[in-house]
C-alpha positions as MATLAB code, in Angstrom:
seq = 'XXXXXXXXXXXXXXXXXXXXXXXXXXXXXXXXXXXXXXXXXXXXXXXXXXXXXXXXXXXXXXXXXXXXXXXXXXXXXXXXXXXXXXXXXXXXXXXXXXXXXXXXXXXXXXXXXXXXXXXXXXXXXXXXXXXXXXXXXXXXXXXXXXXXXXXXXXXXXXXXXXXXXXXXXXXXXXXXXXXXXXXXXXXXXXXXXXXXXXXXXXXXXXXXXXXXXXXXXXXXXXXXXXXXXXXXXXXXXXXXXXXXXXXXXXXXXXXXXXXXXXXXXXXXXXXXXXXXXXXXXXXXXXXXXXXXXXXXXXXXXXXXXXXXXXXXXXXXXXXXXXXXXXXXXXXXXXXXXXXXXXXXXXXXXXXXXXXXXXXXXXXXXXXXXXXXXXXXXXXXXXXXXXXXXXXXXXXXXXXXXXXXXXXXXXXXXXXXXXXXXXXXXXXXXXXXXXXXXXXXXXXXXXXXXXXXXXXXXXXXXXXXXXXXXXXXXXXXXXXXXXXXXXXXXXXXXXXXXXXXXXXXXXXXXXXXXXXXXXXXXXXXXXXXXXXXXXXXXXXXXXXXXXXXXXXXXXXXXXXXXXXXXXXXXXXXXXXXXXXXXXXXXXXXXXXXXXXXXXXXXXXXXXXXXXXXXXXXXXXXXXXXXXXXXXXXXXXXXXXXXXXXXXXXXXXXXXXXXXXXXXXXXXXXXXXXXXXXXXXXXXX';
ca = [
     148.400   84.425   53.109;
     150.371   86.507   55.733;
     153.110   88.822   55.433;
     155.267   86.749   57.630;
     154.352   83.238   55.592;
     155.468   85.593   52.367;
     158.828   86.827   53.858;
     159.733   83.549   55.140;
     158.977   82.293   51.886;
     161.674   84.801   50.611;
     164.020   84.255   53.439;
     164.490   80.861   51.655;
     164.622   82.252   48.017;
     167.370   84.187   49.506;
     169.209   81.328   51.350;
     169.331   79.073   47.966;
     171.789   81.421   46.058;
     174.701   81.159   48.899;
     177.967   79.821   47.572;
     178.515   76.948   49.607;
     180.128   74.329   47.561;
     179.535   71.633   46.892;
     176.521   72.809   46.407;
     174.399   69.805   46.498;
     175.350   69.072   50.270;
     174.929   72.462   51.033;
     170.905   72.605   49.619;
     170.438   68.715   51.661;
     171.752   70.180   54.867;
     169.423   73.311   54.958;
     166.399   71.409   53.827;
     167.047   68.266   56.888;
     167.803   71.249   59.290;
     164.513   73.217   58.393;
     162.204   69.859   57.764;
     163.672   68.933   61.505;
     163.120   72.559   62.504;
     159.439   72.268   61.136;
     158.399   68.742   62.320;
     159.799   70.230   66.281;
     157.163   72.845   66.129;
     154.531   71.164   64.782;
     154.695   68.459   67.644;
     154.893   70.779   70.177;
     151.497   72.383   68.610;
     153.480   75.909   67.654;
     151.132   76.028   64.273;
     152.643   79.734   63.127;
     156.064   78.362   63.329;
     155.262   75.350   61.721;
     154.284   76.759   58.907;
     156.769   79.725   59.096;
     159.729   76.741   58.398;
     157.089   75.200   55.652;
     157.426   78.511   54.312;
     161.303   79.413   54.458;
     162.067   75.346   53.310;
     159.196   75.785   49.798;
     161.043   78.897   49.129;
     164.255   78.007   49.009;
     163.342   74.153   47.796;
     162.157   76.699   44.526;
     165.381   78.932   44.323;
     167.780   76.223   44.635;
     166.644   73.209   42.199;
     166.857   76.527   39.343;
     170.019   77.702   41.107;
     171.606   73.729   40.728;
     170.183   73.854   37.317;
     171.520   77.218   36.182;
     175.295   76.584   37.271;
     175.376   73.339   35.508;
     174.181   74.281   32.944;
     176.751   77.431   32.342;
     179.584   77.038   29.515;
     182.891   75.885   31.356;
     185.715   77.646   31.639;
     187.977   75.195   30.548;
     186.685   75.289   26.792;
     187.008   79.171   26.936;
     187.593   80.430   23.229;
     186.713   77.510   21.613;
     184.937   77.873   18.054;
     181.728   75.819   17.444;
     178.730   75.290   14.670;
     175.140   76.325   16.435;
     171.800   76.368   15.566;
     170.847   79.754   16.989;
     167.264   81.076   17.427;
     167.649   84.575   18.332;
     165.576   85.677   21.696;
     165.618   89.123   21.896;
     165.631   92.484   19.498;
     169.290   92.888   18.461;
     170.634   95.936   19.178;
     173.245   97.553   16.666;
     175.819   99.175   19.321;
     179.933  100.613   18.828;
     181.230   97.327   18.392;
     178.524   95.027   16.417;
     174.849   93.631   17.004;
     174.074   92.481   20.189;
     171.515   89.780   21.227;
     170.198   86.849   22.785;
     170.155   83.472   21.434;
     169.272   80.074   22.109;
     172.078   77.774   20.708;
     171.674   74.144   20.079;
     175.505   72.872   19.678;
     176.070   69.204   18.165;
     176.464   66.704   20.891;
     179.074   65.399   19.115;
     181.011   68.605   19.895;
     180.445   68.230   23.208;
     177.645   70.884   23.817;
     174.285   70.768   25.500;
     171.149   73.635   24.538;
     172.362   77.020   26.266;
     171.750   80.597   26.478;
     174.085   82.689   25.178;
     174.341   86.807   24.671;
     176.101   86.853   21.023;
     178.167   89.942   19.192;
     178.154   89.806   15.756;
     180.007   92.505   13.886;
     178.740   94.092   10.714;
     176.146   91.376   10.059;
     174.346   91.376    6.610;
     171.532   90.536    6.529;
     170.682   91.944    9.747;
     169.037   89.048   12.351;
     165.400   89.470   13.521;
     164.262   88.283   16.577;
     162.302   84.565   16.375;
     164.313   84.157   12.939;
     166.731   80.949   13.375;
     170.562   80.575   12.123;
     173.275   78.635   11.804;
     176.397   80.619   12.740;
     179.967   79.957   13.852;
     180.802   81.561   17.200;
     183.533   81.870   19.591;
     182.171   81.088   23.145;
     183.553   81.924   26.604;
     182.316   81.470   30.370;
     180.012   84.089   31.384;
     182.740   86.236   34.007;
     183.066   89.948   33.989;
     184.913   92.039   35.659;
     184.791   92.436   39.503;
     185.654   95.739   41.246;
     184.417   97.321   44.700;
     182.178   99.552   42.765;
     180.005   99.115   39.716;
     178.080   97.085   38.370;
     178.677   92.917   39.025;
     177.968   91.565   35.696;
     177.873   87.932   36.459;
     175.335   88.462   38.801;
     173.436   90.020   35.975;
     174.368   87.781   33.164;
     173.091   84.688   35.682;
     169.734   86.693   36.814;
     168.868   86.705   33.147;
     169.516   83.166   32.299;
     172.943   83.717   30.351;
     174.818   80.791   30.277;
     177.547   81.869   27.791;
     179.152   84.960   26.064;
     180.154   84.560   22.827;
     180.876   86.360   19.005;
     179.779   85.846   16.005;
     182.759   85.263   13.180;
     181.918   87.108   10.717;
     183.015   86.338    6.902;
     182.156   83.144    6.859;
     179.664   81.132    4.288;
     178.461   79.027    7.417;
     176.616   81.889    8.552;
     173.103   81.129    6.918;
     169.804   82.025    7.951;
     167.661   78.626    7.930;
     164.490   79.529    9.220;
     162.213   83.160    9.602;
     160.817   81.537   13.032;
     157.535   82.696   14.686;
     158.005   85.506   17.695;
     155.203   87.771   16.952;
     154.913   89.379   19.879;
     158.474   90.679   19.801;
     158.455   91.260   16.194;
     155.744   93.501   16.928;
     157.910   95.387   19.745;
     160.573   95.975   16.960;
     158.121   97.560   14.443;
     156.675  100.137   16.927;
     160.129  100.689   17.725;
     161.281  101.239   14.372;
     158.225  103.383   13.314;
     159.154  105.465   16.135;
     162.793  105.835   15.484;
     161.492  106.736   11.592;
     158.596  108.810   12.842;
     160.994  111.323   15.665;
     163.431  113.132   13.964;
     165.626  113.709   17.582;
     167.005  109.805   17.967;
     167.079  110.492   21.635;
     164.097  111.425   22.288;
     162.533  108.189   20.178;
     164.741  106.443   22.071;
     162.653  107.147   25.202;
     159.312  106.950   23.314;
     160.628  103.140   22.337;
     161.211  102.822   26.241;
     158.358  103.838   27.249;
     156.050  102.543   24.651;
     157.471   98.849   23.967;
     160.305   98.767   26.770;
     163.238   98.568   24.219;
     166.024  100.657   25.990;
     168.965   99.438   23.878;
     168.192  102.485   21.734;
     169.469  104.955   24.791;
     172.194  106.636   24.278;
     174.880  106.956   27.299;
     174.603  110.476   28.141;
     170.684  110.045   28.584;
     171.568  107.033   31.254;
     174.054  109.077   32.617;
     171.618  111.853   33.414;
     168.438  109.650   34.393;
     170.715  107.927   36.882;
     172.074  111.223   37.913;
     169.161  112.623   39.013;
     167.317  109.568   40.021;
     165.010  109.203   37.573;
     165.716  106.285   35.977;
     162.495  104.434   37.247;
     160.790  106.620   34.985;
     162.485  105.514   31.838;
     161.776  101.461   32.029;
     157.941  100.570   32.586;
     157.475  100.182   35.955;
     154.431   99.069   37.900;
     153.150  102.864   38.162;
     152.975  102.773   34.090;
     151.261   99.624   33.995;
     148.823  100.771   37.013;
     147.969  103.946   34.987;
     147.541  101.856   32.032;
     145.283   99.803   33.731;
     143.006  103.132   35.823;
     143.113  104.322   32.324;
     141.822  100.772   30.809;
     139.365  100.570   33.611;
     137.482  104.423   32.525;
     137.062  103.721   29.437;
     135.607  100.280   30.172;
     132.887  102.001   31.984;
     132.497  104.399   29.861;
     131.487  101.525   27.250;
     129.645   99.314   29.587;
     126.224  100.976   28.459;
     127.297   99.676   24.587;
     127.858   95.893   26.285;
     124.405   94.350   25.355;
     124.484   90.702   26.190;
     126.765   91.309   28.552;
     124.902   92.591   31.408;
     123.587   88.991   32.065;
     127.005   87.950   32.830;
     129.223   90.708   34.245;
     128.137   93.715   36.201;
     129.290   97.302   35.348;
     132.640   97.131   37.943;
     133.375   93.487   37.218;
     133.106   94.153   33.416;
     135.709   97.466   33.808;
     138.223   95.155   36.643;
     138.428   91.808   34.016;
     138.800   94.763   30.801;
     141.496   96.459   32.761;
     143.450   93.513   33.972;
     143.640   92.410   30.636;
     144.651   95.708   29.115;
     147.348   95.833   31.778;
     148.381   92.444   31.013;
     149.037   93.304   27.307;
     150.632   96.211   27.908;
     153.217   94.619   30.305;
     153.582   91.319   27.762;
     154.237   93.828   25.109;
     156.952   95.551   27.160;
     158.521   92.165   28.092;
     157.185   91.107   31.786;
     159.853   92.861   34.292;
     159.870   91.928   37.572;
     157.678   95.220   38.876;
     155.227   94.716   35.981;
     154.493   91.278   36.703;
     154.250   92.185   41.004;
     151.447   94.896   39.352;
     149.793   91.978   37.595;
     149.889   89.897   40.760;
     148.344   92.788   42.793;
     145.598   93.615   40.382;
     144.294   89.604   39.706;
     144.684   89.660   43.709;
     142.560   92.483   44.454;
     140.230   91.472   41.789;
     139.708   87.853   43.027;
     139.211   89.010   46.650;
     136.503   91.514   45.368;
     134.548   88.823   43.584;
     134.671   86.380   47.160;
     133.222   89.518   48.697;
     136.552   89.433   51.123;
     138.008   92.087   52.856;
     140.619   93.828   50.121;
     143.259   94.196   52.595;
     146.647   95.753   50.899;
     148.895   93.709   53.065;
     147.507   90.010   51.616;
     147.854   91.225   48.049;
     151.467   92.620   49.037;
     152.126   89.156   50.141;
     150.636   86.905   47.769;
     152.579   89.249   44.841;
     155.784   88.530   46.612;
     155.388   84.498   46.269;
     153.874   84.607   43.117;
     156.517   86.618   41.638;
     159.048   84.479   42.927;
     157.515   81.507   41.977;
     157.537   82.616   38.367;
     161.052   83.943   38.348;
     163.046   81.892   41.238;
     165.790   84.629   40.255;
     163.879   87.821   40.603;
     165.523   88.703   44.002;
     168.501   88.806   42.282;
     167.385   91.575   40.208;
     167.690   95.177   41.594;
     164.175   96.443   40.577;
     162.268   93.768   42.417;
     163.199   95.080   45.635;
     163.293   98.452   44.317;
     159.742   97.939   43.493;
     158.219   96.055   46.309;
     160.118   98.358   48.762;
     158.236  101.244   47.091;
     155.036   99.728   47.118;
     155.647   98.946   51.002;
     156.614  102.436   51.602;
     153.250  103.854   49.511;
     151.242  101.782   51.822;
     152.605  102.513   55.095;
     152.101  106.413   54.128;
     149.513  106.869   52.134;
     146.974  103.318   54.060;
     147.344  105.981   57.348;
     146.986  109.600   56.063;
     144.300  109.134   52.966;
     141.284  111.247   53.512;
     143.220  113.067   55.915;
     144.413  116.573   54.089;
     144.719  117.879   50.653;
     145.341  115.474   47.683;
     148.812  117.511   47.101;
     149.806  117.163   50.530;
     149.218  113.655   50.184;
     151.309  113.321   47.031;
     153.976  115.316   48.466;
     153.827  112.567   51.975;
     154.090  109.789   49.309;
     156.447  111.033   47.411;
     159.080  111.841   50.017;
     158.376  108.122   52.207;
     159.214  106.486   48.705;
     162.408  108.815   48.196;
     163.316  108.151   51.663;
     162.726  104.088   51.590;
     164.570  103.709   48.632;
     167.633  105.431   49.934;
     169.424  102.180   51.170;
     167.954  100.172   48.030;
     169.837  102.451   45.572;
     172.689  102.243   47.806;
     173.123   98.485   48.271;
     172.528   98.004   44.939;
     174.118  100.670   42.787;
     176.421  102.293   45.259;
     174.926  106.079   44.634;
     172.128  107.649   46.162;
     170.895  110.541   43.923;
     170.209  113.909   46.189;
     168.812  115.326   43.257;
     165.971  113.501   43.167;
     164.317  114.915   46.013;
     163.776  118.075   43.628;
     163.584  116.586   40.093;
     160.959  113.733   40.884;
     158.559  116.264   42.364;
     158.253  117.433   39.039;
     159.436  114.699   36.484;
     156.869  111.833   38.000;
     153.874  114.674   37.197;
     155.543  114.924   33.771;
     156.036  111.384   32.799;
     152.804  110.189   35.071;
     150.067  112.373   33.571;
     151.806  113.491   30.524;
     154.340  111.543   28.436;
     153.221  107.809   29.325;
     149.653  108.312   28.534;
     150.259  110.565   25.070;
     152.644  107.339   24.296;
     150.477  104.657   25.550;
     147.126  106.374   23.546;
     149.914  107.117   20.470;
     151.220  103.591   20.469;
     147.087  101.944   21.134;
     145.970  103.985   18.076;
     149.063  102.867   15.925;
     147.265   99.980   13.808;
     144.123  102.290   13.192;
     145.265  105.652   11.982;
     148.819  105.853   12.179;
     148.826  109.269   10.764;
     147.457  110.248   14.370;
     149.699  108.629   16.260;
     152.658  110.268   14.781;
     151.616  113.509   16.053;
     151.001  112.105   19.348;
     154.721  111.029   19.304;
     155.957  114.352   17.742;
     153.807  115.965   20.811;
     156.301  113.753   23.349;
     159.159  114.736   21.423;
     158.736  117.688   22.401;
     157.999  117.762   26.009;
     161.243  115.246   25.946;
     162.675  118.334   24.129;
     161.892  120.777   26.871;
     162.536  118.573   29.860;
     165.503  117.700   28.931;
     167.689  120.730   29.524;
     166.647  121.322   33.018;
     167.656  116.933   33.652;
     171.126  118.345   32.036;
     171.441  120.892   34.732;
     170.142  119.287   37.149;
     172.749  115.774   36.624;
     175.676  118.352   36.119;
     175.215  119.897   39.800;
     178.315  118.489   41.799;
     176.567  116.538   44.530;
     173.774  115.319   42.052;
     174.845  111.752   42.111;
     176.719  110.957   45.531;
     178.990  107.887   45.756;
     179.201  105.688   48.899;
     181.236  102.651   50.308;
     179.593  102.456   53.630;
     181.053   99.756   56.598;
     178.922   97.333   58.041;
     177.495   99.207   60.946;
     176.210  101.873   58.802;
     173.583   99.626   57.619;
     172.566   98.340   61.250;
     171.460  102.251   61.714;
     170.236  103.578   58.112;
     167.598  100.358   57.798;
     165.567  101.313   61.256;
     166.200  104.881   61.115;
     164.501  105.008   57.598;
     161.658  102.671   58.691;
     161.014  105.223   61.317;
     161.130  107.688   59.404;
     158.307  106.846   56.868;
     156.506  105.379   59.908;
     152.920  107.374   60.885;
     154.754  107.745   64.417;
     155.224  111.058   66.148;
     156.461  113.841   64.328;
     159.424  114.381   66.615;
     160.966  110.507   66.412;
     160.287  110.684   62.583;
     162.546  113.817   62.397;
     165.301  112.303   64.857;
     165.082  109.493   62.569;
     165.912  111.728   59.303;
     168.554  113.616   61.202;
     170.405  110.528   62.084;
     170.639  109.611   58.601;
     172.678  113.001   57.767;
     176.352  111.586   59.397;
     176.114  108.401   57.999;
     176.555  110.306   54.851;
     180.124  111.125   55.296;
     180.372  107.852   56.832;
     183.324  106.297   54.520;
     186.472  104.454   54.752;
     189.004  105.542   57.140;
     192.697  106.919   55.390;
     196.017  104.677   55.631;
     197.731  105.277   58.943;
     200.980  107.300   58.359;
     203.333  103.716   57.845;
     200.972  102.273   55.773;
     200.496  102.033   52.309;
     197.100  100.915   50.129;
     196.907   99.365   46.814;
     193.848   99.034   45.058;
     194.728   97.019   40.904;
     191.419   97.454   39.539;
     189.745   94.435   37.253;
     189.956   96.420   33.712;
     190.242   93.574   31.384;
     192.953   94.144   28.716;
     193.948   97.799   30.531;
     195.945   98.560   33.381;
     194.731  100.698   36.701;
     195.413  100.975   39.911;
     195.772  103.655   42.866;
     198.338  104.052   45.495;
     196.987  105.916   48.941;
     199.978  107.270   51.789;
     199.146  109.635   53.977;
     199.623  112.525   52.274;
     199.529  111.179   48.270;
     197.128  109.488   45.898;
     198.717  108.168   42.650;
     196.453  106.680   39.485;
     198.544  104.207   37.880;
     197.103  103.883   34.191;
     193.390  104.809   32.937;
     191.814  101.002   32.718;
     190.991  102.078   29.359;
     192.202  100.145   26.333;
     191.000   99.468   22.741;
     187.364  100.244   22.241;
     186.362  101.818   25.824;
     186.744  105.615   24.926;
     187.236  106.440   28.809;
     184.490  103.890   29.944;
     186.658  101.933   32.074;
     187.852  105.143   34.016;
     184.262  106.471   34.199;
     182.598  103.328   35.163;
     185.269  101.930   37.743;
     187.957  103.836   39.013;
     186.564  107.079   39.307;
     183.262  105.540   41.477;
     185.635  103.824   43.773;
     188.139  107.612   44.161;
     184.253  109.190   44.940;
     183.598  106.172   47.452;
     186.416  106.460   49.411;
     186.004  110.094   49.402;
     189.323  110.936   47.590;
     188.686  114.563   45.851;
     192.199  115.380   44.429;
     194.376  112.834   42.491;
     198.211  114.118   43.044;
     199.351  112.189   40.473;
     198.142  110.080   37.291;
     200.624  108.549   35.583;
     199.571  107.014   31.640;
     202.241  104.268   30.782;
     200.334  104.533   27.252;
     198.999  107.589   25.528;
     196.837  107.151   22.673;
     193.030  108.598   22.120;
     191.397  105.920   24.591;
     193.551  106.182   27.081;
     193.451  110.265   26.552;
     189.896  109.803   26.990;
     190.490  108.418   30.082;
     192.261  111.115   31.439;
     189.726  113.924   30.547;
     186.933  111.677   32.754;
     189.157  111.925   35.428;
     189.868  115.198   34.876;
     186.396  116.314   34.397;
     185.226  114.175   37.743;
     188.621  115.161   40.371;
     190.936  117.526   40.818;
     194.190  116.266   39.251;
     197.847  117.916   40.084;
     200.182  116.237   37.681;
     199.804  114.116   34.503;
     202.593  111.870   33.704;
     203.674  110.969   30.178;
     206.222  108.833   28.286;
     205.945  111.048   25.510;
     204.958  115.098   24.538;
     201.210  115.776   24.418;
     200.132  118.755   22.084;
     197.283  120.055   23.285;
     196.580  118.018   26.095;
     195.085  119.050   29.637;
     197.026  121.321   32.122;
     200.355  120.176   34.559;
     201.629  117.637   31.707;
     204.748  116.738   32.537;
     206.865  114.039   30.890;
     207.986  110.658   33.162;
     211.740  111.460   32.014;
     211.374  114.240   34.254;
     210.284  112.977   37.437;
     212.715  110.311   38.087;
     211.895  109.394   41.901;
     210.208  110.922   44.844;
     209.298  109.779   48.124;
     205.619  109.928   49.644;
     205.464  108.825   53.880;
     207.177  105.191   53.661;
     207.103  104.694   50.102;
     209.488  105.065   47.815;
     208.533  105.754   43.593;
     211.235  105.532   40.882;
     210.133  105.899   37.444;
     211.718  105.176   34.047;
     211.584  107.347   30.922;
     208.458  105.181   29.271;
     206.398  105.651   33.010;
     207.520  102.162   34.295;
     206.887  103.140   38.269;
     208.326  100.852   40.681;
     207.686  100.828   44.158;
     209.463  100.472   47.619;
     207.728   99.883   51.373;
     210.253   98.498   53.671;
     211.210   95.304   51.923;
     208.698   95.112   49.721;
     208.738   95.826   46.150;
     205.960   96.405   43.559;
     206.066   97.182   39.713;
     203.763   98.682   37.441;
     204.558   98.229   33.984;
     203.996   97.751   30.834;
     202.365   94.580   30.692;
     200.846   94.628   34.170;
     202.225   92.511   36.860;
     199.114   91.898   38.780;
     196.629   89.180   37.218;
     192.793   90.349   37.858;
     191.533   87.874   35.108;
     191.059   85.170   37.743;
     190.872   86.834   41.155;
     189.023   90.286   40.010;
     190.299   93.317   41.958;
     192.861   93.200   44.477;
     193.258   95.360   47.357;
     196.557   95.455   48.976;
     197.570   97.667   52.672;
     200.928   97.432   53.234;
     202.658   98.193   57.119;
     206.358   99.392   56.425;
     207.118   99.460   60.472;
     205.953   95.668   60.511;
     206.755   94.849   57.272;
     202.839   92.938   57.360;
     200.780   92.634   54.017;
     196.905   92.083   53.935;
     195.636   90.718   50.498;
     192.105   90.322   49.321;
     191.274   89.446   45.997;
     187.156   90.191   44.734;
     187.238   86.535   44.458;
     188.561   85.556   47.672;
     185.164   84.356   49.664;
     183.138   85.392   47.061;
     179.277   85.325   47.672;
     178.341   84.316   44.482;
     176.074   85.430   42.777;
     175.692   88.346   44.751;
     178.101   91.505   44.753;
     181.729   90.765   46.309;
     183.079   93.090   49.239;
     186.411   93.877   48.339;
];
């Protein structure tokens, strides 16, 4: 198979999850257009793009019959909130969080209720007795479509939730007698993922540091806490944390020597197998353990792929070219997952792996082994760069320092003390507790130079780029990790420095933005003139402890490159929405916080709404009332923020307003509006 065949192939995966509707004569037209497009070249004897289109119409023939599936098969909006009896056999290790157990379940709903079998990710506060995964219940729970919130920046949830199969969200009522376990069930393989994890949270005194041993051991991550996230993301490192193909490879070189080192203790064996094919089918398998046991991600199961290629092409005594295995991993994976594009790491991984083999397939042999960890290293950093961007939004400049030394660290310390700690377990447990103890402590004394590392200003850089800034980043970078001369390569690099300031341009001086933020139950939004930015409300409300200003509106201030808030103005002031305050604080410089009421002991420039009755800001006009109503005047137009909000984000997620006072002309765009489902909205 060629590299072409394989991108083709994911040219169509791609081209299944647009949001034409109706769907169903969308996914007809493509596949007539491409079947005509194929049968054209194939009678005018054009073989390669005959079987190009062959490729591009099996790929997205895959995506789309799961895609057509999927949607149907999602709870409807219309019967949001409604209570129903399930049969529930719960999917993954529940995970006891700030507001109840959280989990995946398999629900089987009456069909006299209406229901069909469905997928749903279940809350259940304070449950006793605590559910185990495999074990099967019948419970009472509240159910609800699976839409989040949509906002220019962050995380797009329903693109997540649908990746992983979730057709519903729902809770658990608790204090009810209905709520019976019926059945232990049979999931031994995650069963046994919960015990390690548990004898490691008993075993390691520091929770946070057996939280990362549970990671990296068993790949349960619900255990980290959100500072450690916080940091790993901060300074890029967060590839280290989940197990990634590079664990499962090193599991495998590691399976591989000690197969050979055994091969002499093989008796019968050496009829059947030879010393190399005896250590490749012993490694494989050890590999393929290790990534069932940490729950199959996409970049463990493109490892797999890669390993049971380059194994199978050694035993036809075929070349063991890099570029065939690349390829056949990409189909392979999606064929097994139809969704797995969807899914950040898969490009994150394969893009790596492309980058590795562009840099180190030219140079090997060709200077020192650090040198050539150093050239690796530093393609992989620079290839990922739009990745991280397109998908998260940040690119971390810290990790051009930290993962010089933190991949060493985890690579050829901390994964293969936990991988030998958590092999030994069954057999002398007693052993592998010091071996975890032993990578509590390098967690211990790693940690604090992560801290300072995420806490440097510019560790974590926010972007919003336009359009055009992709059409140069994607070739400059591909030049750049190119084996071309040295001189384009840098040219390359250095035209990547603007497009770092490359943001959103200001509102002209007669124009006004508004940007009401998709916070759920709490109120936010920001006001941009010329000269004045104004926070209207935190997002925050009961529950969120500052989340919702953390994790939405202060990205979006860093994307647009706002660094000082003139005003905030907090219609409500109790301790979430204080919290919300101090991460804004704590993030941008802030001139003036508005209250309804006194705040002992609260931040600097407090000053109460009764106070600041009206002011005018280019061609807007603010009043305010006594409890921090604000109401708002552009020309004609009129605005209010109040207490409840005015704008509805439940349906049409964030809206962005920019308002002309000399024309009197108002743009709106809702998330919503032309919304490329499932992928992220541009708002």
């Amino acid at each position: 198979m060629t590299l072409a065949t394989a991108l083709a192939f994911l040219c169509g995966a791609l081209l299944a999850f647009a949001p034409v509707q109706p769907y169903g004569a969308f996914a007809g037209m493509v596949t007539l257009a491409v079947a005509s497009g194929a049968a054209f070249a194939w009678s005018r004897d054009c073989t390669r793009a005959a079987s190009m289109a062959a490729a591009l119409l099996t790929g997205f023939a895959c995506a789309a019959v799961h895609t057509s599936a999927a949607m149907a098969a999602r709870w409807p909006v219309t019967r949001d909130g409604e209570r129903v009896l399930v049969e529930a056999r719960i999917l993954t290790i529940p995970v006891a969080g700030e507001f109840g157990t959280t989990f995946d379940a398999a629900l089987v709903i009456d069909p006299r209720a209406g229901g069909a079998p469905l997928a749903a990710r279940l809350v259940w506060a304070h449950p006793y007795p605590a559910p185990q995964v495999g074990e099967i219940w019948r419970l009472v729970v509240r159910l609800r479509a699976p839409r989040g919130a949509l906002n220019p920046v962050g995380p797009d949830m329903e693109r997540v939730w649908f990746r992983e199969g979730i057709d519903a969200l729902g809770s658990v009522l608790p204090w009810t007698a209905l709520n019976a376990r019926l059945e232990e069930g049979t999931a031994p393989l995650d069963r046994l993922r919960a015990r390690i994890a548990r004898h490691i949270a008993a075993t390691v005194p520091d929770r946070d540091a057996a939280a990362l041993l549970a990671a990296l051991a068993v790949g349960v991550t619900g255990e980290l806490a959100r500072e450690q996230w916080r940091v790993f993301n901060a300074t890029g490192t967060t590839h280290l944390v989940a197990i990634s193909g590079m664990h499962v490879t090193l599991f495998a070189v590691l399976a591989i020597a000690a197969a050979r080192r055994i091969w002499p203790l093989a008796g019968r064996l050496h009829e059947w197998l030879s010393r190399e094919s005896f250590a490749a089918v012993l490694g494989i398998a050890a590999a393929f353990g290790y990534a069932l046991l940490a729950g199959l991600s996409v970049p463990t199961r493109r490892t797999l792929v890669m390993l049971i290629a380059w194994r199978l092409a050694c035993a036809g005594a075929r070349a063991q070219g890099l570029l065939q295995a690349f390829a056949i991993a990409i189909v392979v994976v999606i064929v097994l997952d139809p969704f797995a594009p969807l899914a950040s790491g898969f490009w994150l991984s394969f893009v790596a792996v492309a980058a590795i083999m562009v840099t180190a397939g030219a140079r090997i042999g060709r200077t020192h082994w650090w040198q050539e960890a150093t050239q690796v290293q530093l393609a992989v950093t620079i290839a990922l760069v739009p990745v991280t961007l397109a998908a998260f939004g940040t690119v971390s400049l810290a990790s051009l320092v930290v993962n010089v030394f933190a991949i060493p660290l985890f690579t050829l310390l901390l994964v293969p003390l936990t991988l030998a700690s958590t092999a030994i377990l069954a057999v002398a447990p007693s052993i592998a507790d010091i071996g975890f103890a032993a990578g509590a402590r390098l967690y211990a004394l790693a940690w604090p130079w992560l801290e300072a590392a995420a806490a440097w200003p510019q560790a974590l850089v926010t972007l919003s780029p336009p359009l055009w800034v992709w059409l140069v980043m994607v070739p400059a970078v591909g030049i750049a990790i190119l084996p071309w001369p040295g001189r384009l390569r840098a040219t390359a690099m250095a035209a990547l420095i603007p497009l770092l300031g490359a943001g959103p341009i200001a509102p002209a001086p007669s124009q006004v933005a508004i940007m009401v933020f998709d916070v759920g139950r709490g109120q936010a939004a920001v006001i941009r003139t010329r000269r004045e930015v104004i926070v209207f409300g935190t997002g925050d409300s009961f529950g969120t402890n500052g989340r919702r200003m953390a994790r939405v509106v202060v990205p979006w201030l860093r994307s647009q490159h706002i660094t000082r808030v003139d005003r905030l103005v907090m219609p409500h002031l109790r301790g979430d929405h204080a919290s919300g305050a101090a991460e804004l604080v704590a993030a941008i410089a802030v001139e003036e916080i508005l209250v309804p009421r006194p705040w002992p002991g609260g931040p600097e420039h407090v000053a109460l709404c009764a106070d600041t009755s009206a002011w005018t800001s280019g061609p807007a006009r603010f009043t305010m009332t006594a409890d921090c109503d604000l109401s708002l005047s552009i020309g004609p137009r009129q605005f209010a923020f109040a207490r409840p909000a005015r704008f509805d984000t439940a349906r049409g997620g964030a809206i962005s307003l920019m308002i002309d006072a000399a024309s009197g002309d108002m743009v709106q765009w809702a998330a919503r509006d032309g919304y490329p489902w499932p992928w992220r909205a541009p708002v």
